[in-house]
C-alpha positions as CSV (number, residue, x, y, z in Angstrom):
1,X,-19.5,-18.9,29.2
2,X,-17.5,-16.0,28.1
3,X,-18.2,-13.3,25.6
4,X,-16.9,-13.1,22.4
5,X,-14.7,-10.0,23.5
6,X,-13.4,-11.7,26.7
7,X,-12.1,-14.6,24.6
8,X,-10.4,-12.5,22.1
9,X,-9.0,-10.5,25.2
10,X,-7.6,-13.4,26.7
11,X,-6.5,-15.5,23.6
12,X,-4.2,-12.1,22.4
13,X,-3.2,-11.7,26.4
14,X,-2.1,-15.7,26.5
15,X,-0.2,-15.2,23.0
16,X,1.4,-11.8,23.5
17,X,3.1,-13.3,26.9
18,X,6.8,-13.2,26.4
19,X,8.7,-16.5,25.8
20,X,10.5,-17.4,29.3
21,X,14.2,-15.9,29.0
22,X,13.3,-13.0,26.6
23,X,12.8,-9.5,27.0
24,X,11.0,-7.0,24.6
25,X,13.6,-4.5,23.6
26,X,11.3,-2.5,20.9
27,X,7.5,-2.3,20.7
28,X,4.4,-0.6,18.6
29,X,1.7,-0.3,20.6
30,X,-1.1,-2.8,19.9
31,X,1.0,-3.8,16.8
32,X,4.2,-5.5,17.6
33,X,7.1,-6.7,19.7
34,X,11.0,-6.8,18.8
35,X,12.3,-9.1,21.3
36,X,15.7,-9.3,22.5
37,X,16.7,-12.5,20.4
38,X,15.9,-10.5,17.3
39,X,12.3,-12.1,16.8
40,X,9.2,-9.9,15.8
41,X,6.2,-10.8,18.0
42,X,3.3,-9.5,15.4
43,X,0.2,-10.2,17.9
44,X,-2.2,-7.2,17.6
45,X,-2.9,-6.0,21.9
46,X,-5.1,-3.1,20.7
47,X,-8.9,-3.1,20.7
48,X,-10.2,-6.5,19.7
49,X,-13.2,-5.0,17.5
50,X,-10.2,-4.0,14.9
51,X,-9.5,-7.9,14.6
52,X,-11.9,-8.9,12.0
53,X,-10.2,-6.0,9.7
54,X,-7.0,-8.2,9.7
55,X,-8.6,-11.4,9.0
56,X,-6.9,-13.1,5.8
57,X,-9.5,-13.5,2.6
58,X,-8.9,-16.8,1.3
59,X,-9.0,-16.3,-3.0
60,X,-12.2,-18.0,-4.9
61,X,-12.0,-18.9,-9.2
62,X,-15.9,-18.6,-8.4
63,X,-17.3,-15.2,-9.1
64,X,-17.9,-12.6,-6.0
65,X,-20.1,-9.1,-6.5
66,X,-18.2,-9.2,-10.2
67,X,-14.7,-10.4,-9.8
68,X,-12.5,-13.1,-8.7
69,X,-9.8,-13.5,-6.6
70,X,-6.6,-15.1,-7.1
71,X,-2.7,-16.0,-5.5
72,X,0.0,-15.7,-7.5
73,X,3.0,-17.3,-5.5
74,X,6.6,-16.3,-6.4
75,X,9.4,-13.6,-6.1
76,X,7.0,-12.0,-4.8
77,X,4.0,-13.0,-3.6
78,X,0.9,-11.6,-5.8
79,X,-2.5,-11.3,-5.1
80,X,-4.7,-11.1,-8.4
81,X,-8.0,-9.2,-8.7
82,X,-10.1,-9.7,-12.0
83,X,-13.1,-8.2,-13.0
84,X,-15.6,-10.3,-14.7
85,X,-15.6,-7.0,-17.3
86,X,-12.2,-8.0,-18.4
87,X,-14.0,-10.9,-19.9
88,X,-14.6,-8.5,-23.2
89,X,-12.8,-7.5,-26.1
90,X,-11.1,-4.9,-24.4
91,X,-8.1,-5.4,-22.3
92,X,-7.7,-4.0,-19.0
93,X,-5.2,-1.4,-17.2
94,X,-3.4,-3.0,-15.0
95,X,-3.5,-1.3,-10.7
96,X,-0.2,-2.4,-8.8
97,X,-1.3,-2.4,-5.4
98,X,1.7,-1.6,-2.3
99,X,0.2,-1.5,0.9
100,X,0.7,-0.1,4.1
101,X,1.7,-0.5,7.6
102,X,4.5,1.6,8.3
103,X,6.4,-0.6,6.4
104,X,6.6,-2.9,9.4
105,X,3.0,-4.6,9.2
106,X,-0.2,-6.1,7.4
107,X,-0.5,-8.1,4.4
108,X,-2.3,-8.1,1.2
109,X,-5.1,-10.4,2.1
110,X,-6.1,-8.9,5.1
111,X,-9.6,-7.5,5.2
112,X,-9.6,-4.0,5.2
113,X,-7.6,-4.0,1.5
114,X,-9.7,-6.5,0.5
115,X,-13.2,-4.8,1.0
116,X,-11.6,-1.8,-0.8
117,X,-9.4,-3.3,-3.9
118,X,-12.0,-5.6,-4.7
119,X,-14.7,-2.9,-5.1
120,X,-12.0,-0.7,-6.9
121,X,-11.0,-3.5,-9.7
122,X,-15.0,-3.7,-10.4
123,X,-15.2,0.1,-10.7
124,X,-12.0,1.3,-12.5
125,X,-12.6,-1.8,-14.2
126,X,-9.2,-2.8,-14.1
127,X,-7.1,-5.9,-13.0
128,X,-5.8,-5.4,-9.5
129,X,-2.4,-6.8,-8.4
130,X,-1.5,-6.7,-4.6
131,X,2.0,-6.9,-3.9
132,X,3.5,-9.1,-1.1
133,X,5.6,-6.8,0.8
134,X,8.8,-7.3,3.1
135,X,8.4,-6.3,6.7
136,X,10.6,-4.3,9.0
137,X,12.9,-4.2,11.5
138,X,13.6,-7.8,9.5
139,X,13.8,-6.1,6.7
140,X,14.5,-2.1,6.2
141,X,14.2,0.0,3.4
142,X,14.8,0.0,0.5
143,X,13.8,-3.9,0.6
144,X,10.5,-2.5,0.3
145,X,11.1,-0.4,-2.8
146,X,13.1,-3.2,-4.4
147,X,9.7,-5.8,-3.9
148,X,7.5,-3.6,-5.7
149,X,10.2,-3.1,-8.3
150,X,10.3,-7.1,-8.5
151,X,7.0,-7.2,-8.7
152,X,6.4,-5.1,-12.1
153,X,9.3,-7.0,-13.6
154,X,7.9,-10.7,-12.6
155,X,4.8,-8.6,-14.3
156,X,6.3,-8.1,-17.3
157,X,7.6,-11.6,-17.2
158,X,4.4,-13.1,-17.1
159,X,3.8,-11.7,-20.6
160,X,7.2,-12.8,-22.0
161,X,7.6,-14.5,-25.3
162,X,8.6,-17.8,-23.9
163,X,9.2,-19.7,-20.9
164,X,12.7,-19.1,-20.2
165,X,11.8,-15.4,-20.7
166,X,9.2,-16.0,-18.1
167,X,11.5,-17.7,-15.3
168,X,10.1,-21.7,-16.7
169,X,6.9,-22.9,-15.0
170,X,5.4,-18.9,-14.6
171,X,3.5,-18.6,-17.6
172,X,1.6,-22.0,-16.8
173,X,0.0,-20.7,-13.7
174,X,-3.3,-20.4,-14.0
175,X,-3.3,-17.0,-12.2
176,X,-0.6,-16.0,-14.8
177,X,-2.6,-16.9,-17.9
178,X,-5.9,-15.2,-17.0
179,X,-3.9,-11.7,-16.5
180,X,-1.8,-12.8,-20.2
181,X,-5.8,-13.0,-21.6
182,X,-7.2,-9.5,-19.7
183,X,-4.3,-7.2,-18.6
184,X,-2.8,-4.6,-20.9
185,X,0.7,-4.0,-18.9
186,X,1.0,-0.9,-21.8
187,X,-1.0,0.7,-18.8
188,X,0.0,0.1,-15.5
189,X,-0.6,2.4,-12.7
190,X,0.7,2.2,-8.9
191,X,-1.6,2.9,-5.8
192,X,0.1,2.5,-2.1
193,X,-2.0,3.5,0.8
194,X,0.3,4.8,3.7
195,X,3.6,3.9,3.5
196,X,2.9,2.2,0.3
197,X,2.1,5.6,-0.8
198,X,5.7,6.5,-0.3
199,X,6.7,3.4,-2.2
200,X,4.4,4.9,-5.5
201,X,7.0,7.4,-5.9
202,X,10.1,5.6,-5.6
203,X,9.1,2.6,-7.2
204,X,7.8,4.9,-10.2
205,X,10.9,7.3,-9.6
206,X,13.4,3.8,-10.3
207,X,11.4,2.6,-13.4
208,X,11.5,6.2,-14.4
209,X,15.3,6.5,-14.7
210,X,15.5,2.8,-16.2
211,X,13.6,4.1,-18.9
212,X,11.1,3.3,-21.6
213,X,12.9,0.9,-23.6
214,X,14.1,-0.8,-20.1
215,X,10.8,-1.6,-19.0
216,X,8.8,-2.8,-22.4
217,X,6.2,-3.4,-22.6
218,X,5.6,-2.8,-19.8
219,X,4.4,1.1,-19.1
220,X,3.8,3.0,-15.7
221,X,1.2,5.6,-16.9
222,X,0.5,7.2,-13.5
223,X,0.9,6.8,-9.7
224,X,-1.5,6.8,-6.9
225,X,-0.5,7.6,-3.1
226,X,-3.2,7.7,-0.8
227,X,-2.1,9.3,2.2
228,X,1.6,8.5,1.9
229,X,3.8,8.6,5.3
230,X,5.7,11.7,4.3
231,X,7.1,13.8,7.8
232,X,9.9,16.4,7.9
233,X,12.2,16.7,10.9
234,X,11.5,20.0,11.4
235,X,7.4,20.0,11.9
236,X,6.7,20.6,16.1
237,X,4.5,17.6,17.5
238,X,1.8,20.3,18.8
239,X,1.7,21.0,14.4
240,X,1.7,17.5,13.4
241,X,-1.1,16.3,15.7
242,X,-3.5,19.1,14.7
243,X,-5.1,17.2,12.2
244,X,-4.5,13.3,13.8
245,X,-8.0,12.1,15.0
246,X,-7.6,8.4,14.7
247,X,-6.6,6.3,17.6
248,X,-5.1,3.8,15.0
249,X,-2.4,6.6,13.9
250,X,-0.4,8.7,16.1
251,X,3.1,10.7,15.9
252,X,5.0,7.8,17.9
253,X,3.4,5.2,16.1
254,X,4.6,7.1,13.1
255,X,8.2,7.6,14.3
256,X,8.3,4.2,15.1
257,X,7.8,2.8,12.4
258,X,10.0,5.0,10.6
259,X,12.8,4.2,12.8
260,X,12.4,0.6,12.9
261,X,12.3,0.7,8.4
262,X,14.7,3.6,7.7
263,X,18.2,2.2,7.2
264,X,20.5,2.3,10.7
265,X,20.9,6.1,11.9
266,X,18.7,7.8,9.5
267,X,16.5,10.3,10.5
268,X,12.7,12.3,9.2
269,X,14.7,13.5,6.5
270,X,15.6,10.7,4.9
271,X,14.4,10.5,1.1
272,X,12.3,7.7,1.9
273,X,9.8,9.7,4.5
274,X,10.7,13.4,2.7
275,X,11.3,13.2,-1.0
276,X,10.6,16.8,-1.0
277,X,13.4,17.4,1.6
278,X,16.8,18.5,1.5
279,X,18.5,15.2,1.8
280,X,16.7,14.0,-1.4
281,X,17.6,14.5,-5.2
282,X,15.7,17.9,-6.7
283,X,12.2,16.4,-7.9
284,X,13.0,18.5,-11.1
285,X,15.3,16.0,-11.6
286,X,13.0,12.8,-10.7
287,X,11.5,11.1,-13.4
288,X,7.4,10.0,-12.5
289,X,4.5,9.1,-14.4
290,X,1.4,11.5,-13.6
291,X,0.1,11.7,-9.8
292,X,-3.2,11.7,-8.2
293,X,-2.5,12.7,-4.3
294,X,-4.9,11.5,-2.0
295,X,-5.0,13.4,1.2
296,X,-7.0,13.3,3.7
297,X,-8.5,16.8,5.7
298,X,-7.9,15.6,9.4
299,X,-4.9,12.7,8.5
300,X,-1.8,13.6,10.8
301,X,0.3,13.9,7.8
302,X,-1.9,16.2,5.9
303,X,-0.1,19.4,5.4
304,X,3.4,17.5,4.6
305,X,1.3,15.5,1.9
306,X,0.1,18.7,1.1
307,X,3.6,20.2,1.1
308,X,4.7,16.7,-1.7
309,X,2.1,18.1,-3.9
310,X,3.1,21.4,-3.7
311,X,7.0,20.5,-4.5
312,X,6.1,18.3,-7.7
313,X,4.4,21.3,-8.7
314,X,7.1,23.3,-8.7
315,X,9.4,20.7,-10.4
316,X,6.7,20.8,-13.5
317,X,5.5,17.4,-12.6
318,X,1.8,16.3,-13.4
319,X,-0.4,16.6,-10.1
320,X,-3.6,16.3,-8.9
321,X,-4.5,16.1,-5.6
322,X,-8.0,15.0,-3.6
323,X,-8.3,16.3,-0.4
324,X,-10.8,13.8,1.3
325,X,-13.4,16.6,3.3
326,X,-13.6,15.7,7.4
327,X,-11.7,12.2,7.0
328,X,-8.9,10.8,9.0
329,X,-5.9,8.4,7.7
330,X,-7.0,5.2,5.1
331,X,-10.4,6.0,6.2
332,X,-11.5,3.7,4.0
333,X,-10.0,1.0,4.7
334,X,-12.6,0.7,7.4
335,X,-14.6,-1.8,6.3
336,X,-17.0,-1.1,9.3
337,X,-16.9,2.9,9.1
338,X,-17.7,2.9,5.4
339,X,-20.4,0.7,6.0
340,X,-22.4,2.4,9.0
341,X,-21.3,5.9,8.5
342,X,-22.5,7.7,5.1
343,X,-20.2,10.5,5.1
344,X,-17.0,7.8,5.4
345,X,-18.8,5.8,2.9
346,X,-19.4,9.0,0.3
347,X,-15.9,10.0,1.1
348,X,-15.0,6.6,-0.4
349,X,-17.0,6.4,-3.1
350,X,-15.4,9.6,-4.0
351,X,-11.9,8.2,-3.7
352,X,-12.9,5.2,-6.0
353,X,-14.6,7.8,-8.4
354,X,-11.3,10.1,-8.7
355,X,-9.0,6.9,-9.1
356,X,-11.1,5.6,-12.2
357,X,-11.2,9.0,-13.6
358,X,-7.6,9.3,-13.7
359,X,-6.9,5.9,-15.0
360,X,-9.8,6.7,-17.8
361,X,-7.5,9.7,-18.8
362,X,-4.2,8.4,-18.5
């Protein structure tokens, strides 16, 4: 009989085979496939002990280590995190969760953002709302930026005098009328890990020159990135790789991914992968909520994240940053490193720790 690992082996060799008359014209190592027909062959080749970290978590009403877990289907998809605190007088902040991938993969339910956001929600506490996000090549930026700006208005819908306000049958989901009895979307903030750390800013940046009025009740009080994807052209690969330490996250996986999301022909510099750069509006002149940076000491994009913070500084914007000591990109998003290793896990209890102090204060 065959071992676990030789099945998984074989199962992702039988499905990554390509369909007879095709031919793979664009490819991410161990992540995905653009085949010659335009399809997107998602099958993750890498090391099968990295498979249980993308397993889907299906949602439960019943209560789990403090919370519960709910979909929220629409334009877009939400998934729902909510504290069995919210259950007192108080209402909650609201965390608008934008994950990662490159912009080209992963989803919401997948393991290693469930381990995390589930544990954050308790902590903060705060309700937790994981937005469905549009994948490239399919789809290229800004699609992405425009999903997480749909998702704070269908947000704000939820809580919407009426019905038709509300888009009809959306205030009668269930999901929907649990966050109308806990969430208080007067405090919303925006956390992205990788590339959903790029979206923080220019998701906050659009609701920011919308302005106030615009947008209520609804209120962005701050914005999280946690090791956004931020590169500049001119940075040498021998400079960019100083830090990488993470098999999962190298500088062609990077400009992959950047070239298969970044509209047709753009380049590092675009605003969407350099906001700091010289192809993007002055910051000075960027309207955002208060940011926490999180950066992490050996992540591959560590001194350009640094150099982000560095540039809102200038502009007079509201920073703080947390450089994560010895730790390599979304390190905790390892469910299996923060469990067996106690620096990774102390690391990311002190990631949690710094998020709920900033939501406390903001």
């Amino acid at each position: 009989m065959a071992s676990a690992t030789t099945e998984s082996q074989e199962a992702q060799a039988a499905a990554s085979v390509v369909p007879s008359g095709r031919t793979v014209v664009d490819a991410v190592s161990g992540w995905l496939r653009v085949l010659d027909d335009g399809s997107v062959d998602r099958t993750w080749t890498g090391p099968p002990e990295a498979l249980p970290l993308m397993q889907p978590v299906a949602p439960y009403s019943d209560p789990r280590d403090g919370h519960t877990l709910h979909d929220l289907p629409g334009e877009p998809n939400l998934r729902v995190y909510l504290p069995e605190a919210g259950k007192g007088e108080d209402r909650l902040p609201v965390i608008v969760h934008l994950h990662g991938g490159g912009f080209c993969i992963s989803h919401p339910s997948w393991l290693m953002y469930h381990h995390f956001y589930s544990r954050l929600a308790c902590a903060v506490p705060a309700v937790i709302v994981s937005v469905e996000l549009p994948l490239a090549p399919e789809h290229r930026l800004p699609a992405h930026i425009d999903t997480g700006v749909a998702a704070l208005r269908r947000l704000r819908a939820i809580f919407a005098q009426s019905n038709a306000d509300a888009g009809g049958a959306l205030n009668t989901d269930p999901a929907a009328e649990l966050l109308r009895d806990v969430a208080d979307i007067s405090r919303v903030f925006l956390v992205g890990d990788s590339s959903g750390g790029n979206l923080v800013h220019f998701v906050a940046a659009q609701v920011g020159q919308d302005g106030t009025d615009h947008w209520a009740p609804l209120h962005v009080a701050g914005g999280v990135p946690i090791h956004p994807g931020f590169v500049r052209a001119e940075r040498s690969r021998s400079e960019l790789e100083t830090h990488a330490d993470s098999v999962f996250f190298t500088l062609d996986m990077l400009d992959k991914f950047n070239a298969m999301a970044l509209p047709e022909g753009a380049t590092r510099e675009h605003p969407y992968t350099c906001p700091m750069g010289p192809q993007a509006p002055p910051l000075k002149s960027v309207p955002l909520p208060p940011m926490l940076v999180a950066v992490g000491e050996h992540d591959l994009v560590r001194d350009t994240d640094l150099e982000y913070c560095d540039a809102l500084r200038s502009a007079g914007k509201d920073v703080e940053v947390l450089l994560s000591r010895g730790m390599s990109h979304a390190f905790y998003l390892n469910k299996f490193a923060v469990d067996a290793d106690p620096a990774t896990r102390e690391r990311t209890r002190e990631l949690i720790d710094a998020i709920a102090s900033f939501v406390s204060r903001h």
